[in-house]
N, C-alpha and C positions, 0 to 999 in steps of 0.2 A: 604116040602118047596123047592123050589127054589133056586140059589143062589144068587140071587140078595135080596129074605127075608134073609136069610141067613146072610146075610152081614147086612140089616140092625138091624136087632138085634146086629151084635157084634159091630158097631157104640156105643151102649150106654153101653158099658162095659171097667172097669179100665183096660182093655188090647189097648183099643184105645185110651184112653185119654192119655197113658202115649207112645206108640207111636208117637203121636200128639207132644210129649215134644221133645224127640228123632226126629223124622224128623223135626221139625222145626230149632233145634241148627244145622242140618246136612246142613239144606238150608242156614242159618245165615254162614255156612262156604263158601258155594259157595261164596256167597257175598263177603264173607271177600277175597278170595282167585282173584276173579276177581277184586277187588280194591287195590291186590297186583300187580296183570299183568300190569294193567294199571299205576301204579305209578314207576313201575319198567322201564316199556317202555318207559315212558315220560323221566325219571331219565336219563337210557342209551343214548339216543339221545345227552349228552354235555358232553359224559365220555371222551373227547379228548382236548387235551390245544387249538389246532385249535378253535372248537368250543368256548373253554371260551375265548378266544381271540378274537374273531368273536361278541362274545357278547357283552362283556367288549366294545366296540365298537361303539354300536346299542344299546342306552340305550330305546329307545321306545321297539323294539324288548324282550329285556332283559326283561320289566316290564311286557307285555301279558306271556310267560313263566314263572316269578315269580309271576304272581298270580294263573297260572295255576299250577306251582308246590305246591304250599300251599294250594290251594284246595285238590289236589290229595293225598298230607299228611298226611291232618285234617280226608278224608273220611278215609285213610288206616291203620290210629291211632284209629279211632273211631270201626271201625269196627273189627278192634284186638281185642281191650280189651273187646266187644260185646260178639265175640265168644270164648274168654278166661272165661267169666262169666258163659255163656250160659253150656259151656263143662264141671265146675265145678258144675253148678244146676243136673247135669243126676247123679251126687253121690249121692242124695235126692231121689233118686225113689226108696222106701223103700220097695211096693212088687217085687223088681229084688232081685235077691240072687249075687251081688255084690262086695263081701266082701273081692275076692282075688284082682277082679279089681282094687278097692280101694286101698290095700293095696303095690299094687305091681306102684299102678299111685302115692303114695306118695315118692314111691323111685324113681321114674325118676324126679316129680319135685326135691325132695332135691338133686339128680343129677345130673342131666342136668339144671336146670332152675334155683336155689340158685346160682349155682356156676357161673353161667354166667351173667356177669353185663349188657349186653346188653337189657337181657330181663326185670330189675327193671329198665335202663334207658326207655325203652319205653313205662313202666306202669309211669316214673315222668311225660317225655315229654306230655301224654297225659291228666293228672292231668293239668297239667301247662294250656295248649293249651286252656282246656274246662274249667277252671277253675278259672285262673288266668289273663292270657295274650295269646296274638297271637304273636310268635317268627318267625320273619320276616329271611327266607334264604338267603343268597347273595349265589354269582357264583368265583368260586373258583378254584385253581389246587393245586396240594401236590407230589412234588415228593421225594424219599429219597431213593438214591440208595444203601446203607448199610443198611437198612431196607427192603428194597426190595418194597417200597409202590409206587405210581403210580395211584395216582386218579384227579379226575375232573369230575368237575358239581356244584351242588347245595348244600351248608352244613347252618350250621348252627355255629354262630358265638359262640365259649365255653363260652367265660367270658360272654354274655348275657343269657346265659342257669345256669350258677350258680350266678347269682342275683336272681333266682326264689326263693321264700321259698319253694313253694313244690317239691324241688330237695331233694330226698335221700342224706342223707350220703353216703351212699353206690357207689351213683348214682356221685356224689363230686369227693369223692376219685378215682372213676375210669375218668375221665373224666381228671382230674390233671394231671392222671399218663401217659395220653399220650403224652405229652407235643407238644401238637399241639396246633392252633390258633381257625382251624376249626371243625367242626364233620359233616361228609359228609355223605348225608341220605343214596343214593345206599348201601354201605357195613352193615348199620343198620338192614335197611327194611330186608336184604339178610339173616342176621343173622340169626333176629327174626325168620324170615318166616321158616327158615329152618329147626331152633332148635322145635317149637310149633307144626308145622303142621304134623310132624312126630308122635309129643304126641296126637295129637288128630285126625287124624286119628285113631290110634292104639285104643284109647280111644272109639270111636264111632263104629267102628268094634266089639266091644269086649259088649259094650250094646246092639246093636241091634243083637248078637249071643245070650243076657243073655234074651233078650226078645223076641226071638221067641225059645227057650230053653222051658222057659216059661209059652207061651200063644200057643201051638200048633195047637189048635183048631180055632184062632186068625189067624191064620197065614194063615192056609188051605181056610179059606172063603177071607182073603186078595188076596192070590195070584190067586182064581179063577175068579175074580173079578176084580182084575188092568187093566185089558188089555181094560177096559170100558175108563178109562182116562191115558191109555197110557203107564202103570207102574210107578213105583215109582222112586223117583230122585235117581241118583248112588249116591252111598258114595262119601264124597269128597275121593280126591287123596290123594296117601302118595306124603312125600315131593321129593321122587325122582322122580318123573313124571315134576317138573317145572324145568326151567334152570336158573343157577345162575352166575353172573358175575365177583362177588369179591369175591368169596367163593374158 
């Protein structure tokens, strides 16, 4: 045979279907990751009191940006907890031998990801959003120079974020304890992005090693073959490859 028979035969084998799982939660990041770029860049544009000053100002102006902000939020929220799920489904693929994987990705969530409130407030916000209500951002500035803070742009007003009922406790308590007015998206978005993409990355690397570990014979008619459509999409990035502004 050929490699092009070759290849269709392993088309109908649980070595490609569970690939098929694997690349598509990989592609589900790009997405996720380019509707970070973009909500980041729109963000940065009024990280200056000029700007919210400017705005504050030009209330017409002001309104195409806040509903351009709230678009770019809804998509950047949605597609988070998308590829949060998605990344959590590849623990399910029971013929991988997985098991240190698994056990070694429950220590970084209880880690990294329990201990940091940011990441349960962005699993409320996004409950709330798709669920509840749409939490409208005003434009804002914060500075505290014994704190050392220094933002502006777009937040979200607190005390309208805890009249939600699907706000966490958790999600409550920390949001008190900053004894601010506001909660300004840029330093959120930044968090999340930074603390998550790092786990999955590492996450999606360490599958698609446990899946061509393997399926070797899966592999060999893969890669003689890709160059028909081009190869295969790169892994998403770790989180050091993007740039961060309030980090």
């Amino acid at each position: 045979m050929d490699k092009y028979q070759i290849w269709e035969k392993q088309k109908d084998t649980i070595a490609h279907k569970e690939y098929l799982k694997i690349s598509d939660t990989n592609l589900l990041g790009h997405i996720h990751i380019a509707n970070y770029e973009v909500i980041q860049s729109e963000l940065s544009k009024f990280n200056s009191p000029e700007i919210v000053f400017h705005y504050s100002l030009n209330r017409n102006e002001l309104k195409k940006q806040h509903i351009n902000i709230s678009r770019h939020f809804l998509n950047y929220i949605s597609s988070a907890l998308s590829f949060r799920d998605s990344t959590r489904n590849l623990h399910k693929i029971n013929v991988l031998n997985i098991d240190d994987i698994t056990n070694k990705s429950r220590e970084i969530i209880n880690e990294e990801f329990l201990k940091n409130p940011i990441i349960k407030l962005m699993e409320d916000l996004r409950n709330i959003l798709t669920h509840q209500k749409m939490i409208s951002p005003l434009i804002s500035s914060f500075m505290h120079l014994q704190k050392k803070i220094n933002i502006h742009g777009f937040a979200f007003k607190i005390e309208t974020i805890l009249e939600n009922d699907r706000l966490s406790g958790k999600s409550k308590e920390y949001l008190k304890s900053t004894e601010q007015k506001n909660l300004f998206i840029l330093p959120i978005i930044e968090e999340y992005q930074y603390t998550t993409l790092k786990y999955q990355h590492w996450l999606l690397a360490c599958i698609y090693n446990a899946h061509q570990n393997t399926y070797p014979e899966y592999w060999e008619a893969r890669k003689n073959i890709m160059d028909v459509w081009g190869g295969d999409i790169q892994l998403i990035p770790e989180e050091s490859t993007l740039t961060y502004l309030t980090r």
